[in-house]
C-alpha positions as CSV (number, residue, x, y, z in Angstrom):
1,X,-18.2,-23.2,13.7
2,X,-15.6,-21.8,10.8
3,X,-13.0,-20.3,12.3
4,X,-11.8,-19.5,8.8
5,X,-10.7,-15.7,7.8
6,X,-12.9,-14.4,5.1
7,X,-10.0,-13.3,1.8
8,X,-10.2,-9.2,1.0
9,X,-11.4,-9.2,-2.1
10,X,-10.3,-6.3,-5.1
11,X,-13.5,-4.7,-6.9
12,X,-12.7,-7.0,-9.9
13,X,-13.5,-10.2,-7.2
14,X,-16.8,-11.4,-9.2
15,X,-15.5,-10.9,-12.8
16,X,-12.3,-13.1,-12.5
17,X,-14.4,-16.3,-13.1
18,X,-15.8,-15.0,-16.4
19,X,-12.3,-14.2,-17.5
20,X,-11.1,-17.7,-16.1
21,X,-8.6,-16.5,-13.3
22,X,-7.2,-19.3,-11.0
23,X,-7.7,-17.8,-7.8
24,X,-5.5,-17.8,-4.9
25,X,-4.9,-16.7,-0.6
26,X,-2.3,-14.1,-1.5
27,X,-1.6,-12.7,1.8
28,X,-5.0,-12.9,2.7
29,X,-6.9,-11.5,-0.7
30,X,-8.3,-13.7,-3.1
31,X,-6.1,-12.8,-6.2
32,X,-5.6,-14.4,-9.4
33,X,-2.4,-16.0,-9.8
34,X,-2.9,-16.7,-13.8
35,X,-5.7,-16.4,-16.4
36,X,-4.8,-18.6,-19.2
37,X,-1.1,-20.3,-17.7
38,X,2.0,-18.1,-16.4
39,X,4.1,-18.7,-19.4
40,X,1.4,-17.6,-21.6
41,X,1.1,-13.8,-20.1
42,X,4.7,-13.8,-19.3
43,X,5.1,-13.6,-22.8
44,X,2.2,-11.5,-23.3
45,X,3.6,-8.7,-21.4
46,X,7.4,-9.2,-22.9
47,X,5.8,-9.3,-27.0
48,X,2.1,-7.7,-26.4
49,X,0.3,-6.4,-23.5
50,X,-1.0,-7.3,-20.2
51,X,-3.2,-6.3,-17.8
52,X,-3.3,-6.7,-14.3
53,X,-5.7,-6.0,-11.1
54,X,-3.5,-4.8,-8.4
55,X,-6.2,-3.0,-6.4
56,X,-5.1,-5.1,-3.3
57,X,-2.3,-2.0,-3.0
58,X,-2.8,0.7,-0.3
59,X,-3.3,4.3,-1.1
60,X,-2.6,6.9,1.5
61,X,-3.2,10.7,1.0
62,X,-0.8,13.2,2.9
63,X,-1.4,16.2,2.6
64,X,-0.8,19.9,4.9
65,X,1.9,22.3,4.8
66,X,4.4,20.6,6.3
67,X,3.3,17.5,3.9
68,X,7.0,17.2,2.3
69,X,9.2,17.5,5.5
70,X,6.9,15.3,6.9
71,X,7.1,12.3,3.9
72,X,10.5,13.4,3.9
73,X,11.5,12.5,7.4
74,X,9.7,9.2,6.7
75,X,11.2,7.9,3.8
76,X,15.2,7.4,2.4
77,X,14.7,9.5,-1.1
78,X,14.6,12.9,-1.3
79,X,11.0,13.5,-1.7
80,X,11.7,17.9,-1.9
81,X,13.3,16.8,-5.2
82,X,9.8,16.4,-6.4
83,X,7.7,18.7,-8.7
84,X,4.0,18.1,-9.1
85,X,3.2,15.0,-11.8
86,X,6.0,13.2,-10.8
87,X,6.7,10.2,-8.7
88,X,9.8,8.9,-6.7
89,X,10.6,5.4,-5.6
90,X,11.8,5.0,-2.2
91,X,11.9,3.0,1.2
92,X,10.3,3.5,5.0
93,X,13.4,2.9,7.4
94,X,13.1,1.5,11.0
95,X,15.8,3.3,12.6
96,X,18.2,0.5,12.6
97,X,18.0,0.4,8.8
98,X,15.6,-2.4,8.3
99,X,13.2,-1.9,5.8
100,X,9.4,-1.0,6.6
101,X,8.5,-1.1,3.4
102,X,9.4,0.0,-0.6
103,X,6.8,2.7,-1.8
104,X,6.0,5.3,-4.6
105,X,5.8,8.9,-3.6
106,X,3.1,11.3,-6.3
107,X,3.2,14.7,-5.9
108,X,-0.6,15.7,-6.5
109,X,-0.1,19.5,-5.4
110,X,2.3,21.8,-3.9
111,X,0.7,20.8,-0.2
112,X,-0.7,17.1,-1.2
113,X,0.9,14.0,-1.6
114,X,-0.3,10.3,-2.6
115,X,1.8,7.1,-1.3
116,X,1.9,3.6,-2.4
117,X,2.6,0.8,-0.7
118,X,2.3,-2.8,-0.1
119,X,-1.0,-4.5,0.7
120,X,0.7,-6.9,3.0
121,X,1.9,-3.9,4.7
122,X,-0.6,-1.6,4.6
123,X,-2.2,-1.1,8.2
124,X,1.6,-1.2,9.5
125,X,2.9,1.2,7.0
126,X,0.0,3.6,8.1
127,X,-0.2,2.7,11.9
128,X,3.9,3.8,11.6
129,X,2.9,6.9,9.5
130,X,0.2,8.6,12.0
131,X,3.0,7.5,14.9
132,X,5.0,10.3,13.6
133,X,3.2,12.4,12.5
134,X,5.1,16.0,12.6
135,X,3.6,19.4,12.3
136,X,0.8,20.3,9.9
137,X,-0.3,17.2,8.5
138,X,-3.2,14.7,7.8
139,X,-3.1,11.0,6.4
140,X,-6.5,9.6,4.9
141,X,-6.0,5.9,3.9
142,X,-8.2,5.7,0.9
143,X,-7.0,2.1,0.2
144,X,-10.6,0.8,0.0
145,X,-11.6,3.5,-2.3
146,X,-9.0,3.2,-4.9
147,X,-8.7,0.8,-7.8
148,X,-5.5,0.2,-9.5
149,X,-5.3,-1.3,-12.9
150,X,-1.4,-1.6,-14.8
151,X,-1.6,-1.7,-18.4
152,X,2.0,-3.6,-19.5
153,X,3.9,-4.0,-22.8
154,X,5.3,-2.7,-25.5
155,X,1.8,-2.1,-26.4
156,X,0.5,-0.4,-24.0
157,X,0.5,3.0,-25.5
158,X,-1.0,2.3,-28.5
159,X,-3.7,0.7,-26.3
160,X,-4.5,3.2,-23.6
161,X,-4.0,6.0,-26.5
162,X,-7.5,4.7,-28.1
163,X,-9.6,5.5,-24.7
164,X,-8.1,9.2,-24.4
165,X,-7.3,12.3,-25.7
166,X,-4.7,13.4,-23.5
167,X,-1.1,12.6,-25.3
168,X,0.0,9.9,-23.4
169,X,3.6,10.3,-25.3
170,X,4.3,13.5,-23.0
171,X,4.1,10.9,-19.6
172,X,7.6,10.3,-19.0
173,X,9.1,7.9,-17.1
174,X,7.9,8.2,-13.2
175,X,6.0,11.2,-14.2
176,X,1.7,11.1,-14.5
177,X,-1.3,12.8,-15.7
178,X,-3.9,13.6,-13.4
179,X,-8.4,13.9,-13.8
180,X,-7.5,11.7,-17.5
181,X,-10.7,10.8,-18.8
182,X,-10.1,7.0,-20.4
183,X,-13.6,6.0,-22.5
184,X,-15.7,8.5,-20.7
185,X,-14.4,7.5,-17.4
186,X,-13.5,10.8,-15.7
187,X,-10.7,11.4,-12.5
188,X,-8.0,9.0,-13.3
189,X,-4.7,9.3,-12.3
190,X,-2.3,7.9,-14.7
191,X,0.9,7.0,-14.2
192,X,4.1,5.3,-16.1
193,X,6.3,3.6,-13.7
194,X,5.9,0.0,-13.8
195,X,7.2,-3.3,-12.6
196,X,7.9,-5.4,-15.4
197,X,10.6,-4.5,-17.0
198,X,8.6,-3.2,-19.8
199,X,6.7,0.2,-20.5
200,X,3.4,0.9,-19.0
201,X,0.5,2.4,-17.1
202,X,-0.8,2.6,-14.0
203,X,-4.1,3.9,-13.7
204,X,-5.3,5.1,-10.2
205,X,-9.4,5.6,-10.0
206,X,-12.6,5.3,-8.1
207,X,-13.4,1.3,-7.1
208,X,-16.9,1.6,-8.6
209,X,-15.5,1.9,-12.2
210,X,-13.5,-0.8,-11.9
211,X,-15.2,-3.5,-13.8
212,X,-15.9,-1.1,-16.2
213,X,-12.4,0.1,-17.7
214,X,-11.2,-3.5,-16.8
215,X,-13.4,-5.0,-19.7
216,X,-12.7,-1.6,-21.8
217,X,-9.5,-1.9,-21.9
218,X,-9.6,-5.6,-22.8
219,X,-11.8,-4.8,-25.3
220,X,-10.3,-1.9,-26.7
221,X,-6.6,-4.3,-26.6
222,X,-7.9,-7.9,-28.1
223,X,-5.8,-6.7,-31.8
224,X,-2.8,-5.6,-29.9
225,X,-3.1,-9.3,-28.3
226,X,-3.7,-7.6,-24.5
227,X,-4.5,-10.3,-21.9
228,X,-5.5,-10.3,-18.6
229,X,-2.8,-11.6,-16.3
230,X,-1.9,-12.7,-12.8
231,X,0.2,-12.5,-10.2
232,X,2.3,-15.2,-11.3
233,X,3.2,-13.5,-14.5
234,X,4.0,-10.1,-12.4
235,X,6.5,-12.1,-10.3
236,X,8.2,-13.8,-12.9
237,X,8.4,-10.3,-15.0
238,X,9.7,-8.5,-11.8
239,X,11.8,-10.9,-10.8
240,X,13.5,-11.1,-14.9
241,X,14.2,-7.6,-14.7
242,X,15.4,-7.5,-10.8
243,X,12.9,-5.5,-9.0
244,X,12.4,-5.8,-5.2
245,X,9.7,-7.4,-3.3
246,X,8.9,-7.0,-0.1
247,X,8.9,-9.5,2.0
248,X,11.7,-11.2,-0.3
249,X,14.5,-9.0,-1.3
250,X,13.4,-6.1,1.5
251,X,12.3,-6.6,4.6
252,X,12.6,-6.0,8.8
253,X,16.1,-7.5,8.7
254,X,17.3,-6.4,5.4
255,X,18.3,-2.8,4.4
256,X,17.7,-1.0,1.1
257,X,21.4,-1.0,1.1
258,X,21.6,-4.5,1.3
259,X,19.1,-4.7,-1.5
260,X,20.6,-2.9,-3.9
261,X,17.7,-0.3,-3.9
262,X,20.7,2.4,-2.7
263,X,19.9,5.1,-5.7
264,X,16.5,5.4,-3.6
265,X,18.5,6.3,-0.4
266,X,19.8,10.1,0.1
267,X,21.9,9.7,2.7
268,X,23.1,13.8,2.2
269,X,19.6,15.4,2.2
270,X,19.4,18.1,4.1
271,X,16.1,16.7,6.4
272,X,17.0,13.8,8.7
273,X,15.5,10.9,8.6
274,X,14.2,7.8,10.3
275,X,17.2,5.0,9.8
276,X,19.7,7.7,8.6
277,X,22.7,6.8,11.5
278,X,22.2,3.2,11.0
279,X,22.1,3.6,6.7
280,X,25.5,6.3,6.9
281,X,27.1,3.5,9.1
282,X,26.7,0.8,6.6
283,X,27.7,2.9,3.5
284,X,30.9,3.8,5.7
285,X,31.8,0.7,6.9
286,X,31.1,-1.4,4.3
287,X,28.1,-4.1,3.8
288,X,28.7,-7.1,4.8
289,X,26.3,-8.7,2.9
290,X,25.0,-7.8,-0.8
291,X,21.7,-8.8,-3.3
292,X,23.5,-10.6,-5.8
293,X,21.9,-12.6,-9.4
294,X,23.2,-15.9,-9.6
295,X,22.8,-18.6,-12.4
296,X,22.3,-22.1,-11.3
297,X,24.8,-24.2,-14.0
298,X,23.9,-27.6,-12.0
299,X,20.0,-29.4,-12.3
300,X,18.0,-27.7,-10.4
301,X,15.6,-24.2,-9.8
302,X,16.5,-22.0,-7.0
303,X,13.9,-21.1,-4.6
304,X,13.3,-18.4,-2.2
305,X,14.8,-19.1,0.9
306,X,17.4,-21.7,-0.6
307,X,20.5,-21.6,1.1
308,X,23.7,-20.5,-0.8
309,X,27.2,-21.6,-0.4
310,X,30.7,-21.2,-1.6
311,X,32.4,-23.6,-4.2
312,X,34.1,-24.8,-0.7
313,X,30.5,-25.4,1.1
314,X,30.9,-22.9,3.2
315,X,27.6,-21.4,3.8
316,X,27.4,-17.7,2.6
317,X,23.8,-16.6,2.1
318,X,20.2,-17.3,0.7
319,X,18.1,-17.0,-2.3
320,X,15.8,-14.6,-2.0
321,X,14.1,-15.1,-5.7
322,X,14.1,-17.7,-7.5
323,X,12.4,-19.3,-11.0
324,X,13.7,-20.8,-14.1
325,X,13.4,-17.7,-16.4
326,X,10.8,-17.8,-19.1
327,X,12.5,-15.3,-21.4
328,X,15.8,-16.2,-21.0
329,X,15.4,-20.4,-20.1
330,X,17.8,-20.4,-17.8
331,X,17.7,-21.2,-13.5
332,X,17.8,-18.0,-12.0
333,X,18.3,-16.3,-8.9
334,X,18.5,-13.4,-6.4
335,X,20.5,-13.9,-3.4
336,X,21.6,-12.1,-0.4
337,X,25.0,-13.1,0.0
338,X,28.4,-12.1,2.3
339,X,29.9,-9.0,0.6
340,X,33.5,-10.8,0.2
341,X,31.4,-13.6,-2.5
342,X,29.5,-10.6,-4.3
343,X,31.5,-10.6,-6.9
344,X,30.6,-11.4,-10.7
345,X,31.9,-14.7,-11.9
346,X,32.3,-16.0,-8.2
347,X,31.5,-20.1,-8.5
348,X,28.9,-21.0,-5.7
349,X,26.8,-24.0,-5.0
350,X,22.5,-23.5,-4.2
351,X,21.2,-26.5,-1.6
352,X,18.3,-27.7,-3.9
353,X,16.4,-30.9,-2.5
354,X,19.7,-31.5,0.0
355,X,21.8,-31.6,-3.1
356,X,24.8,-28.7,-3.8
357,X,24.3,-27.5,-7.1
358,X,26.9,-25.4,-9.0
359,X,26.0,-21.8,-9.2
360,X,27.3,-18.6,-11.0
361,X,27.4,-14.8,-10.0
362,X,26.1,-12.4,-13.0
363,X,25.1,-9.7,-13.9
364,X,21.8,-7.9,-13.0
365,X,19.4,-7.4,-14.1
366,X,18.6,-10.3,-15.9
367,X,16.5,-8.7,-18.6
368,X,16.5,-5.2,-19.7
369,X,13.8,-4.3,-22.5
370,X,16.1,-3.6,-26.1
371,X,14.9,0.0,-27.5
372,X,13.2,-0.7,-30.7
């Protein structure tokens, strides 16, 4: 008898073969981590356009009158700061100050709110949600019910601008359009924050249309050289221009502060907040230790979970990220190091394969897009 797990599968499951995705156990879905070869949409998405299936994300609704001081007591950012079409980043705290999760925060209506979060995390995130639950509220985890598509590139306007009539120009950054119609496909959320390091769309819609805009907007893209891509490509682009990931540069024992994610932490809002004492502590005293990019100068790629030392060998730290950089060909790394070693230009060594190799901290992030 198998005693095998069956993968959760995204709505985009059955055409992934036809587009010839390599298909992987990512945290127990069955995702594609490339279509054509990592490098290839890397550069895609940096020159072009990609596009990428990330329905495995969860989508909770929170909605009720007491909807913001509710999200608000939840989360680090100061979500009353909000006004309808726009979206915050921010972070679920335990109340020691490790991290629950990194999220998104929409403002649908004055009273209703959609949140984002991790797949990995979802029935935790939402399990911790309905724990504290204060005053007039309801949660509805319509995870299963939502696809999410994110259109990436420089070309990714002039793309998504052929499917609609809505001005797409007017979405700024972290702000979206709600009930777009893409191609005759009605009630889609779009929005335009991203995780590449380059402009794009997220587009938010009912599961049973999936298929549908997927191979529209391929269609639609082939002369502005759009390709599907995987997760692969999404890592490497997130990781170029410094962007968190759970599990990696976030987690139970690591603090946004730690992270670097502090501009999404509000330690003077007016509402408490869950992991408040623990996050005013840290600012006050001091970190002790701090996400730093580093530059291996020796042989070798460094690796999540690597372990980081000074020039002396004293160990200091771990890589949290790691790849040799496709737009910038160089060995790469984030790494959660002790504050006193933060520094840029500090000389360090990376344990590769039991060898030290010499190691460099710069600047991040790595890549940031140039304005045309």
């Amino acid at each position: 008898m198998s005693t095998e797990v069956a993968l959760k599968r995204t709505p985009l499951f059955e055409t992934y073969e036809k587009f010839g995705a390599k298909v992987i156990d990512f945290g127990g879905w069955a995702l594609p981590v490339h279509f054509s070869s990592i490098l290839e949409e890397h550069e895609a998405v940096r020159n072009e356009a990609g596009l990428f299936d990330v329905s495995h994300m969860g989508e909770v609704i929170v909605e009720g009158k007491d909807a913001e001081s509710y999200i608000n007591y939840l989360v680090t950012n100061d979500v009353s700061k909000l006004q309808i079409n726009q979206a915050q980043y921010t972070a679920m705290c335990y109340p020691d100050g490790g991290t629950i999760d990194d999220l998104l925060v929409y403002k649908l209506e004055s009273e209703k709110y959609l949140l984002v979060i991790n797949a990995a995390n979802n029935e935790k995130d939402y399990e911790w949600m309905q724990q504290h639950v204060k005053g007039d509220v309801t949660l509805e985890n319509i995870s299963n019910d939502i696809a999410l598509l994110a259109l990436q590139g420089p070309n990714a306007e002039v793309i998504l601008q052929k499917l609609t009539e809505t001005d797409l120009s007017e979405i700024g950054f972290f702000k979206f359009a709600q009930r777009v119609n893409l191609g005759g496909i009605t009630d889609i959320l779009v929005s335009r924050t991203g995780y590449t390091g380059e402009d794009g769309f997220e587009l938010y819609f009912a599961a049973d249309k999936a298929v549908a805009l997927w191979e529209k907007l391929l269609e639609v893209g082939k002369e502005n050289g759009l390709k599907p891509c995987g997760l692969g490509a999404r890592d490497t682009l997130r990781f170029e221009a410094s962007l968190a990931l759970y599990g990696q540069e976030l987690s139970k024992e690591i603090s946004p502060l730690e992270a670097g994610i502090g501009f999404a932490v509000k330690t003077n809002k007016e509402s408490d907040f869950i992991g408040k004492e623990a996050l005013v502590k840290e600012k006050t005293v001091g970190l002790n230790r701090k996400l730093v990019g580093i530059e291996v100068t020796g042989r070798g790629i460094p690796r999540h979970g690597y372990k980081v030392f000074t020039s002396w060998e004293e160990e200091i730290g771990f890589i949290t990220s790691g790849t040799h950089s496709p737009s910038l060909k160089k060995s790469l790394g984030l790494a959660l190091v002790s504050a006193e070693h933060a520094k840029e230009g500090t000389q360090l060594k990376v344990e590769v394969r039991n060898k030290k190799i010499d190691a460099v901290v710069v600047k991040t992030p790595f890549y940031k897009k140039v304005n045309s």
